[in-house]
C-alpha positions as CSV (number, residue, x, y, z in Angstrom):
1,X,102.1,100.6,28.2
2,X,103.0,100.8,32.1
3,X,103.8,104.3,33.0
4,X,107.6,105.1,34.8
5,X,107.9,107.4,37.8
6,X,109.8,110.3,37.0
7,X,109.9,111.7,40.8
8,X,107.8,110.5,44.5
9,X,107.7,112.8,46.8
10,X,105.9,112.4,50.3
11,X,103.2,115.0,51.5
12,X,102.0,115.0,54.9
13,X,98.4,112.8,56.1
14,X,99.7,110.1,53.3
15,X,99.8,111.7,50.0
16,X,102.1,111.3,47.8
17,X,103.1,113.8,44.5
18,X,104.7,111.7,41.9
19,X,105.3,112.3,38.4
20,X,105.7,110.7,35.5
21,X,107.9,110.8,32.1
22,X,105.1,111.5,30.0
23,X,104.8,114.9,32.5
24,X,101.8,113.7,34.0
25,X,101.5,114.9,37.3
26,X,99.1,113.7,40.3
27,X,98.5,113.7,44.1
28,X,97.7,110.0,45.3
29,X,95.8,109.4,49.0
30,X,97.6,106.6,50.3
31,X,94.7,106.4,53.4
32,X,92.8,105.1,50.4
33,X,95.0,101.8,50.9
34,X,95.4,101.5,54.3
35,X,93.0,98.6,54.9
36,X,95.1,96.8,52.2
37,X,97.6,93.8,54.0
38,X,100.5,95.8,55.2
39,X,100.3,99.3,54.8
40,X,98.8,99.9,58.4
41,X,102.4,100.1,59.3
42,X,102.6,103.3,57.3
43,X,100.7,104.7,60.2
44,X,102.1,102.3,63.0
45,X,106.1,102.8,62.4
46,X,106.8,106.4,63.1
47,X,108.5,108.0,60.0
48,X,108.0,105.0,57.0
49,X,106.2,107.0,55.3
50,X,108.6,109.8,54.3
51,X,110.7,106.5,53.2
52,X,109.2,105.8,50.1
53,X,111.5,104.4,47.4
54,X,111.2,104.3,43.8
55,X,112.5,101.1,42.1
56,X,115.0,100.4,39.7
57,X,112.6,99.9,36.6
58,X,110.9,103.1,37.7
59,X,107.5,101.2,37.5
60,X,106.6,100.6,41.3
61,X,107.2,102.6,44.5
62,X,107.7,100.9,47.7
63,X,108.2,101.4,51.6
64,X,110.0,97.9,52.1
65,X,109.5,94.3,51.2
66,X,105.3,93.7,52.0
67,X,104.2,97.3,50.8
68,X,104.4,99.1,46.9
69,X,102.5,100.2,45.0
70,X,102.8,99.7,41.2
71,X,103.0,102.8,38.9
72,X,99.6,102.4,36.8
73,X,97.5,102.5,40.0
74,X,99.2,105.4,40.8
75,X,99.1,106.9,37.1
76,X,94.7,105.7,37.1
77,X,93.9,106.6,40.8
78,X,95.3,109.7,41.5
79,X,94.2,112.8,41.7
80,X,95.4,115.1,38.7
81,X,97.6,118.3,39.5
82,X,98.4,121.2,37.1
């Protein structure tokens, strides 16, 4: 079952707090990523960062076209929050 977003929010040095329907609720290290094709300009264009979008099917988040990240990775990788 592919988990939806409920909220992304941006946290400074690239972390992002998202949660999800099923009131999960994690901090995820986008540095982790960084060496991944594209997402150096989260570092390299001056506010992108704090742009981060959540998409219609609430199943991805994304900065524009070349960088997202889909919701699972998010929902496996990050770090669990009370």
């Amino acid at each position: 079952m592919i988990q939806r977003i409920r909220t992304v929010k941006p946290l400074p040095d690239y972390v992002l707090s998202v949660s999800f329907d099923d009131g999960k609720k994690v901090l995820y290290d986008v540095k982790d990523d960084m060496s991944l094709p594209g997402y150096a300009l989260l570092r390299e264009v001056e506010g992108l960062f704090q742009q981060v979008q959540l998409d219609r099917s609430r199943t991805c988040i994304f900065w524009n076209d070349e960088i997202d990240l889909p919701s699972d990775a998010i929902y496996e990788y990050g770090m669990p929050v009370q």
